[in-house]
Backbone as CSV, one residue per row, in Angstrom:
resi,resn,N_x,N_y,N_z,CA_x,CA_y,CA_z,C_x,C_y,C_z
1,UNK,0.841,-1.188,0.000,0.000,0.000,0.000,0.879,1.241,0.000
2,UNK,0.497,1.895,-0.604,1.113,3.479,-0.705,1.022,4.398,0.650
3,UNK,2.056,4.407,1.033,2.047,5.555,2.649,1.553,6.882,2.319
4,UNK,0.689,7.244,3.675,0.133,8.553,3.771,-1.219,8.361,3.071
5,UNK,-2.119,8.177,2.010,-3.469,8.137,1.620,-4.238,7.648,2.399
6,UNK,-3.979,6.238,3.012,-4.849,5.754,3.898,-5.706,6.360,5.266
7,UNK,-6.732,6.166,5.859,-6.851,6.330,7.014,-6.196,5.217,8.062
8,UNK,-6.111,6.253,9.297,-5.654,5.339,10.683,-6.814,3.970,10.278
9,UNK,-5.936,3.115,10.654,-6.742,1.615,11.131,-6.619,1.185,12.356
10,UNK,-7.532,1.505,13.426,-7.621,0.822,14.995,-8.507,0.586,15.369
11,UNK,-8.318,0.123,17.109,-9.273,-0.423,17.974,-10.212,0.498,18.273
12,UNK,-11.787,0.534,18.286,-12.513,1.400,18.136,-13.775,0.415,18.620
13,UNK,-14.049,0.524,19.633,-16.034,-0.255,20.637,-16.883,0.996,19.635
14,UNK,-18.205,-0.734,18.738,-18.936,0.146,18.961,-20.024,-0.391,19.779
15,UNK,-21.022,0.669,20.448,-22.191,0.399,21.413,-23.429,0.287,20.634
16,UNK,-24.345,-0.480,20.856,-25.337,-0.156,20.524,-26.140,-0.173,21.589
17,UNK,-26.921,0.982,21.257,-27.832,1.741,22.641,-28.999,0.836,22.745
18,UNK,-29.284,0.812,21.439,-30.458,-0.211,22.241,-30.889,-1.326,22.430
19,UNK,-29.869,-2.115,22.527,-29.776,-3.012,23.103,-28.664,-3.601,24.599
20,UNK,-27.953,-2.262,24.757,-26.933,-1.895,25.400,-26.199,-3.442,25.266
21,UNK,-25.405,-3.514,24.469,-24.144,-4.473,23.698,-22.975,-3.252,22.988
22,UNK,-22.171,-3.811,23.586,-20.776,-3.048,22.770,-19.665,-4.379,22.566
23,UNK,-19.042,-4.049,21.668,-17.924,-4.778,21.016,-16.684,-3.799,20.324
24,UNK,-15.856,-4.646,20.703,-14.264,-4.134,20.385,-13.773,-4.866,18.695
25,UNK,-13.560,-4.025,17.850,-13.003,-4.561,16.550,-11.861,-3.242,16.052
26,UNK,-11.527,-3.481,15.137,-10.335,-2.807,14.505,-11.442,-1.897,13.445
27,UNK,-10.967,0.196,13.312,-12.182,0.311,11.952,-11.248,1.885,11.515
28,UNK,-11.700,1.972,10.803,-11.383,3.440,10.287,-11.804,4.203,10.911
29,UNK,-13.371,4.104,11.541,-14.011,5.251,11.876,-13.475,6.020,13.313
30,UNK,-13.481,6.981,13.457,-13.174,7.641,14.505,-14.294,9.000,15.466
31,UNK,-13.881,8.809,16.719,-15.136,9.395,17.867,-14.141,10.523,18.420
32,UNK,-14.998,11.467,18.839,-14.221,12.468,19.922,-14.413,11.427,21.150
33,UNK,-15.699,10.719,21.362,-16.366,9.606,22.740,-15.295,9.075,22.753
34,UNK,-14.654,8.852,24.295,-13.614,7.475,24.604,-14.707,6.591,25.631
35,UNK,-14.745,5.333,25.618,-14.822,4.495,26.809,-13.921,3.411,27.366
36,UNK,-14.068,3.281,28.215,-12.830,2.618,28.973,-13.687,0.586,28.783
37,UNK,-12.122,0.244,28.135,-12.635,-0.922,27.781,-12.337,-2.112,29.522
38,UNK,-12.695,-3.509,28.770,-12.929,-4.275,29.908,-11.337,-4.962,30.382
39,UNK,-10.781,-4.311,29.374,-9.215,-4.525,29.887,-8.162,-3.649,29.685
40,UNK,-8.496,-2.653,30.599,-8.322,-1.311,31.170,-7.917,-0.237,30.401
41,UNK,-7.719,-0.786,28.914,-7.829,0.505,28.086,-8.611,1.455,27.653
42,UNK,-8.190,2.584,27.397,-8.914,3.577,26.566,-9.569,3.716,24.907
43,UNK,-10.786,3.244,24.623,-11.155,3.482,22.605,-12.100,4.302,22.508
44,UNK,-11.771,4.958,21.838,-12.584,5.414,21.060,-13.896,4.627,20.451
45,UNK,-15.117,4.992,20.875,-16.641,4.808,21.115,-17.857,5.578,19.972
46,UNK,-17.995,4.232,19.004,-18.948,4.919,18.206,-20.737,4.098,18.219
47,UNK,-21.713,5.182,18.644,-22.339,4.765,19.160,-23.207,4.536,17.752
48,UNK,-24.036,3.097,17.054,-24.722,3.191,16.502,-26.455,2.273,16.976
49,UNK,-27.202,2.658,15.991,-28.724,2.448,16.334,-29.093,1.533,16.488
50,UNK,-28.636,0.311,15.742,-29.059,-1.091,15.123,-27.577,-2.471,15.320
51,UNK,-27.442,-3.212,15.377,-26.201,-4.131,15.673,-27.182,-5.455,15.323
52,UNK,-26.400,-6.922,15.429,-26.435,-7.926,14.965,-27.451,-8.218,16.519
53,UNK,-27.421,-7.529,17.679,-27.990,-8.062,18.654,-29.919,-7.754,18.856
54,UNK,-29.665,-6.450,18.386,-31.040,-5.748,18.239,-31.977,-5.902,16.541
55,UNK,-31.417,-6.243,15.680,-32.149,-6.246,14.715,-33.488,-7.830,14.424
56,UNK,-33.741,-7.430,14.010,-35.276,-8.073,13.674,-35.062,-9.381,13.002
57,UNK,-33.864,-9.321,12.199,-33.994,-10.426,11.262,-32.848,-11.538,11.965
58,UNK,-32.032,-10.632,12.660,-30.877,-12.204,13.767,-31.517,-12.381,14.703
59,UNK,-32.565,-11.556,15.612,-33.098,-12.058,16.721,-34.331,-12.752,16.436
60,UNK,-34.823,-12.649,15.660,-36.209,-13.905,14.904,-36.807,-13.536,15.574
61,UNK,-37.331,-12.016,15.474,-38.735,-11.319,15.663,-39.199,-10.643,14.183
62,UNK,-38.404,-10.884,13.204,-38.892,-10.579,12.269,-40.384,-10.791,11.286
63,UNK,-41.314,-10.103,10.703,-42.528,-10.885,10.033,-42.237,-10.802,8.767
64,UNK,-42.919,-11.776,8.302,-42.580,-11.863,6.888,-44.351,-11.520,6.700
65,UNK,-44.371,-10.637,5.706,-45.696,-10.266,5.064,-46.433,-11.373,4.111
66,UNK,-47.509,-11.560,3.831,-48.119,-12.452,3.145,-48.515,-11.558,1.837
67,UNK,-47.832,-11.309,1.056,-48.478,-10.242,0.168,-49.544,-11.250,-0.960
68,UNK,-49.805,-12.322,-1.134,-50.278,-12.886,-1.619,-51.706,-13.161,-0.922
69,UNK,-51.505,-13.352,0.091,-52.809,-13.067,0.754,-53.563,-11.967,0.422
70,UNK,-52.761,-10.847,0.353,-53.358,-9.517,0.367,-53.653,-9.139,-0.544
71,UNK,-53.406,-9.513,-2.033,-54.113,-9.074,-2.954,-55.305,-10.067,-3.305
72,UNK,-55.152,-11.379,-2.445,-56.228,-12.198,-2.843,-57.847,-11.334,-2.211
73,UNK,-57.103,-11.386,-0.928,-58.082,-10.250,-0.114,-58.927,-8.772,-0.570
74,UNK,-57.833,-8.003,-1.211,-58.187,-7.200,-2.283,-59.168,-7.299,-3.182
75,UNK,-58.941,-8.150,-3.276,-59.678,-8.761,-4.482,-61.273,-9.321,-4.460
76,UNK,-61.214,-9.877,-3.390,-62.589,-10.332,-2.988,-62.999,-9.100,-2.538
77,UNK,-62.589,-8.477,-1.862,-63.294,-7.058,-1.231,-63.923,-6.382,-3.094
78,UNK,-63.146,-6.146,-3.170,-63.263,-4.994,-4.537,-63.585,-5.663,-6.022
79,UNK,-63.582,-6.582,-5.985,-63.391,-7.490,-7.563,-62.211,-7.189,-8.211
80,UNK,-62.263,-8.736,-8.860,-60.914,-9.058,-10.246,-61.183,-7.194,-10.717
81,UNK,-59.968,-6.976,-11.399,-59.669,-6.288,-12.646,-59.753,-6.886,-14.294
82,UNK,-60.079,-6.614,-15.006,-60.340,-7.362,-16.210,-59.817,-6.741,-17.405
């Protein structure tokens, strides 16, 4: 790789709030936020909305829509189109 173009690459927790889960990985991105990790260092803390812990489709609260139902439904309500 060519020196100087790149961004810093480090250790950087991110949190997710709502599910209060944080994890430590290596990233480009960077925080003014520090939190103090679980082995006594200092990272930089980027807080995002959604994570692998809170979302709908890894925790299998997800619905799957019946859209086939729904136009059958449609349909009887209102009649075929022709």
């Amino acid at each position: 790789m060519r020196q100087g173009i790149h961004p810093d690459y480090g250790p950087v927790v991110f949190r997710d709030r709502a599910a209060n889960h944080a994890f430590l990985t290596r990233s480009t991105m960077t925080s003014d936020k520090t939190i103090e990790w679980e082995d006594g260092n200092t990272y930089p803390v980027v807080d995002v909305e959604i994570s692998d812990v809170s979302h709908p489709f890894y925790t299998g609260t997800a619905r799957v829509l019946d859209t086939a139902g729904r136009v059958e439904r449609f349909e009887r309500r209102y009649g075929k189109r022709s």
